[in-house]
C-alpha positions as CSV (number, residue, x, y, z in Angstrom):
1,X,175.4,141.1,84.0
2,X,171.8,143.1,83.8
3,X,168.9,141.3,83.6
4,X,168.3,140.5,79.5
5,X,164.4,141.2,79.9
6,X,165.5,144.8,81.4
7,X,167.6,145.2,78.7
8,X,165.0,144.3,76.2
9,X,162.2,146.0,78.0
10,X,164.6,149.3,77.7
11,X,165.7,148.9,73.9
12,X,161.4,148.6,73.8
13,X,160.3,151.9,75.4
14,X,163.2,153.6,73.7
15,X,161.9,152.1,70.3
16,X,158.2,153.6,71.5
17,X,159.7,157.0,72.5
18,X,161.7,157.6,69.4
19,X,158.2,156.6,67.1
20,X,156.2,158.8,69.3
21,X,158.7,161.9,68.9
22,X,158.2,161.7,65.5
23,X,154.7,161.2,65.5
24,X,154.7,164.5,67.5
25,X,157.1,166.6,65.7
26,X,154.7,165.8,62.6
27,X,151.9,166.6,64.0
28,X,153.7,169.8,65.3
29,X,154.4,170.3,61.5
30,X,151.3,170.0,60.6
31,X,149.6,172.2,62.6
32,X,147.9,169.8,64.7
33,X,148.5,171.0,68.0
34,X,145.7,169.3,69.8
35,X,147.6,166.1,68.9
36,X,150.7,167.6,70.3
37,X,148.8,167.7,73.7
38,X,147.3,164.8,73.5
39,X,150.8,162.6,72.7
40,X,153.1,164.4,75.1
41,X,151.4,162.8,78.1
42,X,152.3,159.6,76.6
43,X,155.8,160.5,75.5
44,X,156.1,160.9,79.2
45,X,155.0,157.9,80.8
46,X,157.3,156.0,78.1
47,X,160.1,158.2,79.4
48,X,159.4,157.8,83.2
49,X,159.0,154.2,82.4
50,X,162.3,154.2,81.0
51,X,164.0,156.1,84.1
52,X,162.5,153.3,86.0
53,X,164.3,150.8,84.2
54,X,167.4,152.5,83.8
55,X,167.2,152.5,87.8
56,X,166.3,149.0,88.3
57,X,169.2,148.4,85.9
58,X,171.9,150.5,87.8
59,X,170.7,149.1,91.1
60,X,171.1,145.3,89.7
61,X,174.5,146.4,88.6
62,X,175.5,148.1,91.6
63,X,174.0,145.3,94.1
64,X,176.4,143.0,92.9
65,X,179.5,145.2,92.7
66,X,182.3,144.3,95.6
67,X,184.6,147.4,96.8
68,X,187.7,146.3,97.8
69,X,189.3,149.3,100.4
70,X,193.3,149.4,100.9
71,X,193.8,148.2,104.7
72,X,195.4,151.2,106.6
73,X,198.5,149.9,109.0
C-alpha cells in the first residue's frame, strides 16, 4: 500500500496543475501573454513536483514487491 500522504500530496499538485492550466489558457484567451510566461514556469515545477511523487510512489510500491522465479531442474 502507497504512502496516504503521497497519495494526498499527488491528488494536491494535480488539483494546483489543473487550476493553473486554466488560469493560463484564460489568460491565453485574453491576450495576456505576459501572464502566459510568467505561469508556465510554475505549471512546471507543479508538474516536475508531481513526476517526483509519482516516482517516490512507484519505488515504494516496487520495494516491497516479491518475485517469485520457477526453479529450473
Amino acid at each position: 500500500m502507497t504512502d496516504p500522504r503521497l497519495e494526498d500530496h499527488a491528488i494536491g499538485v494535480e488539483l494546483q496543475i489543473t487550476e493553473l492550466v486554466e488560469r493560463i489558457e484564460r489568460a491565453r484567451v485574453q491576450g495576456r501573454l505576459d501572464r502566459v510566461r510568467e505561469l508556465q514556469p510554475q505549471l512546471e515545477s507543479l508538474q516536475d513536483d508531481l513526476a517526483r511523487t509519482a516516482e517516490s510512489m512507484a519505488a515504494e510500491h516496487w520495494g516491497r514487491a516479491e518475485i517469485h522465479l520457477p526453479k529450473i531442474a
